[in-house]
C-alpha positions in Angstrom: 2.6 -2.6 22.0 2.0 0.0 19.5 6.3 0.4 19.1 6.6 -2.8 18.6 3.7 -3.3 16.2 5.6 -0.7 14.2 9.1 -2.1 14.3 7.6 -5.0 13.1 5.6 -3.4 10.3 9.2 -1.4 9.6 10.9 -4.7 9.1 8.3 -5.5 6.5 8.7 -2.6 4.5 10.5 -3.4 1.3 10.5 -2.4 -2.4 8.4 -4.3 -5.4 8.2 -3.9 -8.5 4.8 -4.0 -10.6 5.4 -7.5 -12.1 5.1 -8.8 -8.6 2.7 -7.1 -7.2 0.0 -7.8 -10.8 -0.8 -11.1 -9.0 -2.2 -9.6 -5.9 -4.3 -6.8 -8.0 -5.7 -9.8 -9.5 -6.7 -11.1 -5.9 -8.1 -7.4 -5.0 -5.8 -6.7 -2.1 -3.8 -4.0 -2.8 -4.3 -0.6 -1.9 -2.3 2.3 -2.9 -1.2 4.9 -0.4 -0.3 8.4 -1.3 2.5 9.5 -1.2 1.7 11.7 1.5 0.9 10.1 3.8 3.5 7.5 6.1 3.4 3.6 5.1 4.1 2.5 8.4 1.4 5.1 9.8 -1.6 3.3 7.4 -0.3 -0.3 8.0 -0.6 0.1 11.9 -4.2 1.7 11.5 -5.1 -1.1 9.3 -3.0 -3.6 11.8 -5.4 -2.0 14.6 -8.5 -2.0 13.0 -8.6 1.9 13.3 -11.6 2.4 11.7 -12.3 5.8 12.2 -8.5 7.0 10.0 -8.8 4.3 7.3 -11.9 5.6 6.6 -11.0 9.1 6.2 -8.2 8.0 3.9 -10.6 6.2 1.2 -12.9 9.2 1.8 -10.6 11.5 1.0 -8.6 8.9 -1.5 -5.6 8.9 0.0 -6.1 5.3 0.3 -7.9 3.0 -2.5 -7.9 0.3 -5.4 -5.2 1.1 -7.9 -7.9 3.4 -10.6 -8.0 1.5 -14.3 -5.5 4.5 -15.3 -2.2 3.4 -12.7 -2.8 0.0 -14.0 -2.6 0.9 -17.6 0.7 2.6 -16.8 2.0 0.1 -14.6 1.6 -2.5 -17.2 3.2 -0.5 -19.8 6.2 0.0 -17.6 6.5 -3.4 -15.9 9.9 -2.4 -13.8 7.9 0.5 -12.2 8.6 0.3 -8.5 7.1 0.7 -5.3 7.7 0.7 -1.3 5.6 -2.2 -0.4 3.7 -3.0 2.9 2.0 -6.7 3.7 -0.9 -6.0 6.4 -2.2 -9.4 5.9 -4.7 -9.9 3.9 -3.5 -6.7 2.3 -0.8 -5.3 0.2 0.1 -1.4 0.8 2.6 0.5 -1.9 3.3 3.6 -2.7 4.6 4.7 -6.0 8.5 5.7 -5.7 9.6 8.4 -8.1 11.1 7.7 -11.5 
């Protein structure tokens, strides 16, 4: 179950850019991942309601609300992108390097 919950996660992965993703910031459902940490591995604890990790990741914000300062910058640079994850209702991404 859990292989193919991530094989089907990994099929979902795919790269945004910051104009698309401003209309889900606007609907409070994205959350940005650090770049530490494994897209796929956060999607599936999401996906499974792992309560106990996802927690430790906003503790420790490694997981959370894009802050007021990311979303100055994104704005400025509109073609920023990002790896992107839909975990329904949410939306994971992770910065990518310039």
């Amino acid at each position: 179950m859990q292989d193919d919950l991530r094989g089907t996660l990994a099929e979902n992965l795919d790269e945004a850019v910051w104009t698309w993703l401003a209309p889900h910031v606007q609907r409070e459902s994205v959350f940005v991942v650090a770049g530490e940490l494994d897209l796929l591995t956060v999607g599936e604890a999401i996906a499974c309601d792992d309560v106990s990790r996802v927690q430790t990741w906003l503790q420790t914000a490694q997981l959370g609300k894009p802050t007021a300062n990311q979303l100055d910058r994104w704005t400025e640079n509109p073609e920023t992108r990002f790896t992107a994850l839909i975990v329904q209702p949410f939306v994971l991404v992770q910065e990518q390097a310039a």
